[in-house]
C-alpha positions as CSV (number, residue, x, y, z in Angstrom):
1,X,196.7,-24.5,205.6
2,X,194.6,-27.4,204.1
3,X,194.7,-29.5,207.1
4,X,193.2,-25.7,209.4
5,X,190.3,-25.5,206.7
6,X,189.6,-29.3,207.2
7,X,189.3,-29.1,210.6
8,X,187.5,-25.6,210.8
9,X,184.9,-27.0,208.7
10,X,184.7,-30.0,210.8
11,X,184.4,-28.2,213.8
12,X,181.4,-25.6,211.8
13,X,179.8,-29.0,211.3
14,X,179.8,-30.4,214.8
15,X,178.8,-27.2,216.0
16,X,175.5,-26.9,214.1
17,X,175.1,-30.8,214.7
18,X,175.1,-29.9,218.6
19,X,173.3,-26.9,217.9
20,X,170.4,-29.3,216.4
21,X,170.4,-31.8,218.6
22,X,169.8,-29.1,221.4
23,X,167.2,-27.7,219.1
24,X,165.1,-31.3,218.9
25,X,165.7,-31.5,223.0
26,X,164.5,-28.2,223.8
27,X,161.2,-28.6,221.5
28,X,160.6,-32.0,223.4
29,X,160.5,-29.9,226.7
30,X,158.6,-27.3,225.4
31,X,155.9,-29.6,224.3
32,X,156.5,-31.4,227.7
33,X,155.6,-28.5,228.9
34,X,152.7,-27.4,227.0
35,X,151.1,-30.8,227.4
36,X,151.2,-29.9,231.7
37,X,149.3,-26.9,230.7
38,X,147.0,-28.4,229.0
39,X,146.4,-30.9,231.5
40,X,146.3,-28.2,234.4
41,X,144.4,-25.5,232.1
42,X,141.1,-28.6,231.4
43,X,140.8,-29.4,235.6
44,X,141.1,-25.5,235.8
45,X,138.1,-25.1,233.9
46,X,136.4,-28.2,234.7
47,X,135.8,-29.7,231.2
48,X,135.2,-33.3,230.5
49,X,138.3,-34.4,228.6
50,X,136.9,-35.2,225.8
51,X,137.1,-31.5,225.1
52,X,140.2,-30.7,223.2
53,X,141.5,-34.0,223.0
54,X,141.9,-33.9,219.1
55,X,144.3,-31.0,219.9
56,X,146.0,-33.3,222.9
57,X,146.6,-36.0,220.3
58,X,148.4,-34.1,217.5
59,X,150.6,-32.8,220.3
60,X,152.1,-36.8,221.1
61,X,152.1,-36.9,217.6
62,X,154.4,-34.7,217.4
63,X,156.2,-35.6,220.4
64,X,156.7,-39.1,218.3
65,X,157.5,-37.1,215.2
66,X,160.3,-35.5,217.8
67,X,162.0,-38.3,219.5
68,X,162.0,-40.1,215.6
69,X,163.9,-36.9,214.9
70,X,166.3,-36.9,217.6
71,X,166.9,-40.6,217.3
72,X,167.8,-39.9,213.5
73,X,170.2,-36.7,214.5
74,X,171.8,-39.2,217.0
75,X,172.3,-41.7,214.1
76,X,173.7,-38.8,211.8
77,X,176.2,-37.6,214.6
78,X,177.4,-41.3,214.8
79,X,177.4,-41.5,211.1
80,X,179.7,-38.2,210.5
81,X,181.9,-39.2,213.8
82,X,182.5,-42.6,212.0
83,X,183.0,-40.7,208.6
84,X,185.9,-38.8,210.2
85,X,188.1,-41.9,209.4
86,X,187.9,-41.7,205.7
87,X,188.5,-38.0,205.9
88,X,192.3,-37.0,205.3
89,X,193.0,-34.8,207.9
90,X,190.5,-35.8,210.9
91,X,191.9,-39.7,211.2
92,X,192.6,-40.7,214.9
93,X,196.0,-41.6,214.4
94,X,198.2,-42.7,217.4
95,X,201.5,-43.1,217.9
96,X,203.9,-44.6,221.0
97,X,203.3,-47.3,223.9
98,X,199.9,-48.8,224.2
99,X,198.8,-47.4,227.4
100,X,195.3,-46.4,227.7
101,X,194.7,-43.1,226.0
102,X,194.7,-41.0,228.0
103,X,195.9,-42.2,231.3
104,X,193.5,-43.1,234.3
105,X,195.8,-40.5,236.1
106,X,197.2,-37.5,235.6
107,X,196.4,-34.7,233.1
108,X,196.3,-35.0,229.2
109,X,195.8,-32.3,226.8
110,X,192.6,-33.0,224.9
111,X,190.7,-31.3,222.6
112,X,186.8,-31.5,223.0
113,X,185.2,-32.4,219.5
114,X,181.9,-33.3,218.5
């Protein structure tokens, strides 16, 4: 019973980990994005671009602010994948020959985790 709420919590964690990383990405796109339409939207109307370039710059400073944060979730999903040793209950433990895990051919069961 423990050792299921151990790894259910594990897995809750991983989950929202993924669902933040995704989170980070898909703002990075958007403001991708948005930075095109700026672009696109200034020759549209033909303005010098000087014209809304204070707005252009807090957008890459953001964009920095971003990929800082998604360099710090990566660290934090390395962190808590390395914190899984010390956690009774989550340890890789292996047992029999010392083939390669799993084998180059053939099928294994595995279990995708985050």
């Amino acid at each position: 019973m423990r050792k299921q709420l151990i790894e259910s919590a594990a897995l809750d964690v991983a989950h929202q980990v993924r669902t933040v990383e995704d989170a980070i990405e898909g703002a990075l796109a958007e403001i991708a994005e948005l930075q095109g339409r700026m672009i696109r939207a200034r020759a549209t109307f033909g303005i010098a671009t000087a014209t809304g370039h204070e707005a252009f710059e807090q957008l890459a400073e953001t964009t920095q602010s971003l990929v800082k944060a998604r360099g710090g979730m990566a660290h934090c999903h390395l962190t808590l994948k390395e914190t899984t040793q010390h956690v009774p209950g989550l340890r890789t433990v292996g047992f029999g020959d010392m083939q390669e895990c799993p084998p180059q051919h053939g099928h294994a069961n595995l279990r995708v985790v985050a």
